[in-house]
C-alpha positions as CSV (number, residue, x, y, z in Angstrom):
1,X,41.1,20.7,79.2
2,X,42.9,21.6,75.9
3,X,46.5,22.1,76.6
4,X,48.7,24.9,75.6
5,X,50.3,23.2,72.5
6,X,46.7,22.4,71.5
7,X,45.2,26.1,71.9
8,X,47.9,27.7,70.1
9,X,47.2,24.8,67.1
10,X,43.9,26.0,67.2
11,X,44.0,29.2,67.1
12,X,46.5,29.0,64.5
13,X,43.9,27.0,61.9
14,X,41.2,29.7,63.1
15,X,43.9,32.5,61.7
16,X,44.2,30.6,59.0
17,X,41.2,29.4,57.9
18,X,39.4,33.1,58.5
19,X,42.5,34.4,55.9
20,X,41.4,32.2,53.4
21,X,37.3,33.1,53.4
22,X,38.7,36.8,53.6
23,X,41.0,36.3,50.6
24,X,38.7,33.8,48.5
25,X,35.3,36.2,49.1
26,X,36.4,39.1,46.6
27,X,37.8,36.2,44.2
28,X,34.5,34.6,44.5
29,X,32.4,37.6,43.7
């Protein structure tokens, strides 16, 4: 199991990395 420290890190490159494909799509169009 994952713990705590390593959920939160994950979520936190999830937020991130969603951000970016939201912010790059209407760039990319």
């Amino acid at each position: 199991m994952l713990s705590e420290y390593e959920w939160q890190a994950i979520i936190l490159s999830l937020k991130v990395s969603s951000v970016a494909v939201l912010v790059s799509l209407p760039l990319g169009i």
